[in-house]
C-alpha positions in Angstrom: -1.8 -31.0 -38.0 1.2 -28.7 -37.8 1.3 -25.9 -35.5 2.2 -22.7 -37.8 5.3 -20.6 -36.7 4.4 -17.5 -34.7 6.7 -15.1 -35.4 5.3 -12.8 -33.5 5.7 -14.2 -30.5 9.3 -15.1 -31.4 10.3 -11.4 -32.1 11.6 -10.8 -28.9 13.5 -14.2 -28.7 15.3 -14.0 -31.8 15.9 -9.8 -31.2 17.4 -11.0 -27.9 19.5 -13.7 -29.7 20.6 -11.3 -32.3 21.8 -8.1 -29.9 24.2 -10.9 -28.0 25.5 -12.4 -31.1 26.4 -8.7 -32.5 28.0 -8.0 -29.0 29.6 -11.1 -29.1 30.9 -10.5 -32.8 31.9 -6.6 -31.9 34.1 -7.6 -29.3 35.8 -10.6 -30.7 36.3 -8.5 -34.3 37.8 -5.7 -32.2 39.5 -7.8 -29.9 38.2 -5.6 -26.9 40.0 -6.6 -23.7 37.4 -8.6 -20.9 38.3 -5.9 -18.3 37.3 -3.0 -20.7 33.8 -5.3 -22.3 33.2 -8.9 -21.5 31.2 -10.9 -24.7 28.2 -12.2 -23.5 29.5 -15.8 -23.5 32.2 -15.1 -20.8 29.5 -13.4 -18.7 27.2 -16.5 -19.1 30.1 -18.6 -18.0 31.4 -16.7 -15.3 27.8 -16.5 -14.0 27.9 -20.6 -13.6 30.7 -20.8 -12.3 30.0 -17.8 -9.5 25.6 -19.1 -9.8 25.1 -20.0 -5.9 26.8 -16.2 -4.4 24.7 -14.7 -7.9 21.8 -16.5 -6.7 21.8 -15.6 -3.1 22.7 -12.3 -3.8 20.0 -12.1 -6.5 17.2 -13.3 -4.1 18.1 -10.7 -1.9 17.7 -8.1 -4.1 14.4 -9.7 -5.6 13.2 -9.4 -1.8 14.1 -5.6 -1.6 12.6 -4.7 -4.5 9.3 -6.3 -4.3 9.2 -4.4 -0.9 9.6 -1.5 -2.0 7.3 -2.4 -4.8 4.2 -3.2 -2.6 4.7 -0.4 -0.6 4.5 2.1 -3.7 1.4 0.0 -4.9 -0.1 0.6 -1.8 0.5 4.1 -1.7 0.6 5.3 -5.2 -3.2 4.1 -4.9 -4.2 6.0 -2.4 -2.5 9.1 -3.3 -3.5 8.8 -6.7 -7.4 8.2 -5.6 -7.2 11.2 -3.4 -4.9 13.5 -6.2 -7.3 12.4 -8.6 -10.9 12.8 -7.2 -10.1 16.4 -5.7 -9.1 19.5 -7.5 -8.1 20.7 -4.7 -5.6 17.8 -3.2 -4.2 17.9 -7.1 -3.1 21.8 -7.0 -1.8 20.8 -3.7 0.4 18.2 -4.2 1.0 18.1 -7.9 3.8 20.4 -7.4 5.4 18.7 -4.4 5.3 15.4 -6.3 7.5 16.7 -9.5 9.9 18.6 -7.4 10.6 15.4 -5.0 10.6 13.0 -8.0 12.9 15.3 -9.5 15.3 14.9 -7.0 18.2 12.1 -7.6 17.3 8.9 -5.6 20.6 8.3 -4.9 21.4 11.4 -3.3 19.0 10.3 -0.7 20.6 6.9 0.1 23.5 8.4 2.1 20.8 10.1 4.3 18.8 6.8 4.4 22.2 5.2 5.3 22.6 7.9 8.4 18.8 7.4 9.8 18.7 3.5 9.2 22.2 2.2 8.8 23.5 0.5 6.2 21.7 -3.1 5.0 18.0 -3.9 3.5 15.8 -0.6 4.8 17.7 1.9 2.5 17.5 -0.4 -0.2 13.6 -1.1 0.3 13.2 2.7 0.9 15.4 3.8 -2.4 13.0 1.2 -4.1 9.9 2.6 -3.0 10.9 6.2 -3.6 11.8 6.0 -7.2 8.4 3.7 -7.8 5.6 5.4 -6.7 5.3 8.6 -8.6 3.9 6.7 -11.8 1.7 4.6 -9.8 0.0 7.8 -8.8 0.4 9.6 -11.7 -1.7 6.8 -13.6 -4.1 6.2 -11.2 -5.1 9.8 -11.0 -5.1 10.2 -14.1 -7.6 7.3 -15.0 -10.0 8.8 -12.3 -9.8 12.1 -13.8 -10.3 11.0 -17.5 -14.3 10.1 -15.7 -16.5 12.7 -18.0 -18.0 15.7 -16.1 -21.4 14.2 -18.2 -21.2 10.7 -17.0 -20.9 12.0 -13.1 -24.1 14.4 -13.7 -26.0 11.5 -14.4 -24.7 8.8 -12.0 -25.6 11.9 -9.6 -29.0 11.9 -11.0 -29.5 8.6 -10.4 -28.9 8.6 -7.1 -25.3 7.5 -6.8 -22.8 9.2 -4.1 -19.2 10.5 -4.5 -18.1 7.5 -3.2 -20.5 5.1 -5.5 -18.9 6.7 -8.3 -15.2 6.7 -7.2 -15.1 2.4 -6.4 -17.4 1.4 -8.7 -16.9 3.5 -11.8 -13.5 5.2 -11.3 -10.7 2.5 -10.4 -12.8 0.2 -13.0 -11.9 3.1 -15.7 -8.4 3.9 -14.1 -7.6 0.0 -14.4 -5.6 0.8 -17.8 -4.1 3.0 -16.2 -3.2 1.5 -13.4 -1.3 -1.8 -14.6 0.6 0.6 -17.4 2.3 2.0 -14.1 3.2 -1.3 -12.5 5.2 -2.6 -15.3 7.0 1.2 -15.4 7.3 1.0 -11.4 8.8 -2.4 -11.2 11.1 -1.5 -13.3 12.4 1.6 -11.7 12.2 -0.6 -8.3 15.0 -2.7 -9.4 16.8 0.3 -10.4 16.4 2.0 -6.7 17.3 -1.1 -5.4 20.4 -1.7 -6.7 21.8 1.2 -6.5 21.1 1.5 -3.0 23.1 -1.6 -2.7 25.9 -0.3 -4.7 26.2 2.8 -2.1 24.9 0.7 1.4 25.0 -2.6 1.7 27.0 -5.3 2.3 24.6 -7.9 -0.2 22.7 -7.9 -3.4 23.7 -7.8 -7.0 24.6 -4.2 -6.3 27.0 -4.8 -4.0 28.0 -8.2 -6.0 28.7 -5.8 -9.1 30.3 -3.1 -7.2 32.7 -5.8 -5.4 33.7 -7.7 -8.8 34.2 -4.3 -10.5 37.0 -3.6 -7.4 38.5 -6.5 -8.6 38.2 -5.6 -12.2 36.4 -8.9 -12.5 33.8 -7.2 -16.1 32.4 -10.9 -16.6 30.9 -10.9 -13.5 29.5 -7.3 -13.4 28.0 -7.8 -16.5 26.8 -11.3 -15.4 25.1 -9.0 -12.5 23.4 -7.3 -15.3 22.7 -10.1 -17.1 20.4 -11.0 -14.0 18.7 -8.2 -12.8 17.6 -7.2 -16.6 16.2 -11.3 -16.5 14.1 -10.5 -12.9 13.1 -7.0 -14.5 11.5 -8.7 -17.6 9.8 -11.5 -15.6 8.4 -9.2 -13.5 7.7 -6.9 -16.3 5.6 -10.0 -18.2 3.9 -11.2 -15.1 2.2 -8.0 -14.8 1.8 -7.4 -18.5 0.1 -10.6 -18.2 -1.8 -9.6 -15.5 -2.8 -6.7 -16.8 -4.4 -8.7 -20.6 -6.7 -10.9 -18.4 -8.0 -7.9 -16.2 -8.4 -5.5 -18.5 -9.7 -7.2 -21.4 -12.8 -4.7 -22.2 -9.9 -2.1 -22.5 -8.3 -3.7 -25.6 -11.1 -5.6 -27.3 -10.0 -3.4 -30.3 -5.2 -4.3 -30.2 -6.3 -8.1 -29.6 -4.7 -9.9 -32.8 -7.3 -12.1 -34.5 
């Protein structure tokens, strides 16, 4: 029996195939220059014939990212359970968290670069800092979505602040909590790399920044070519992640 074509699934595939033949057909029609915009077939090229210094340098960045990534996991939790099970920790830090998040990340890697030096900490501590305010945004919000009605009677029946917090809040806040990991990953790759644009000496940021020096746009864009590939792996893996945890929570978007 043939297996019917899913064209859902193949959406993204074929969108992905059609944006890099219309940038490969805009540049050739035009006859744009490769230092001004590569097509996508000289990038893919230029990224064999450059893949072991791409690959190292692309590891490295992987390892600062996921870092800084576990860090803001770690913390955004516990922030979040705090900001979001006490009134009075929210009015207290909610406006310290949107004035720091407001501030530029990379206006804080040349201060990073003057208290640690220049190499992997900025670039971990850049990736944490521009990662964990939706971690705990989401998680406190899920633990304050809990109804004022549903405490009263878990209350009644006997069951303490803390009973209600681990065993009915982070289940409720679960949602909300793997929505934020596939926005913070993403935004960890972006503080990573461009902490390695400004301080460091590896990485695709610094791979892109060198090449781009050297007016070398295949290879930039081959950079970017990889970290967009390691942002939607990472993206997927939690997305499927978050379909087998939190399967109560879409019962009703499953396709049939």
């Amino acid at each position: 029996m043939k297996k019917k074509f899913n064209f859902t699934k193949a959406t993204p595939w074929l969108s992905a195939i059609g944006l890099f033949v219309l940038w490969e057909l805009i540049v050739r029609i035009f006859n744009i220059p490769p230092y001004v915009l590569p097509t996508p077939s000289e990038s893919i090229i230029v990224g064999w014939q450059f893949h072991e210094a791409i690959w190292m340098h692309a590891v490295h960045t992987l390892y600062t990212t996921l870092a800084g990534f576990a860090i803001a996991v770690v913390f955004g939790v516990v922030l979040g359970a705090l900001v979001g099970s006490s009134r009075a920790i929210y009015d207290a830090a909610n406006p310290l968290l949107v004035g720091f998040n407001s501030v530029p990340k990379v206006a804080l890697v040349p201060v990073l670069v003057m208290w640690f030096g220049i190499g992997t900490v900025p670039a971990i501590i850049t990736a944490f800092l521009i990662s964990f305010f939706p971690i705990v945004v989401n998680v406190a919000t899920g633990l304050a979505t809990l109804e004022p009605e549903l405490r009263d009677v878990l209350r009644s029946l006997g069951a303490t602040r803390r009973d209600i917090l681990v065993k009915v809040g982070f289940p409720r806040a679960m949602p909300y909590f793997f929505a934020s990991l596939k926005v913070a990953i993403t935004l960890a790759f972006v503080g990573s790399v461009i902490s390695e644009t400004v301080a460091s000496n590896v990485g695709v940021g610094y791979l892109m920044l060198s090449a781009s020096s050297k007016f070398n746009m295949p290879l930039v864009f081959a950079g970017l070519l990889v970290i967009a590939v390691m942002g939607i792996a990472m993206y997927e893996i939690f997305n499927v992640i978050e379909r087998r945890s939190t399967k109560w929570a879409n019962r009703g978007n499953q396709n049939t």
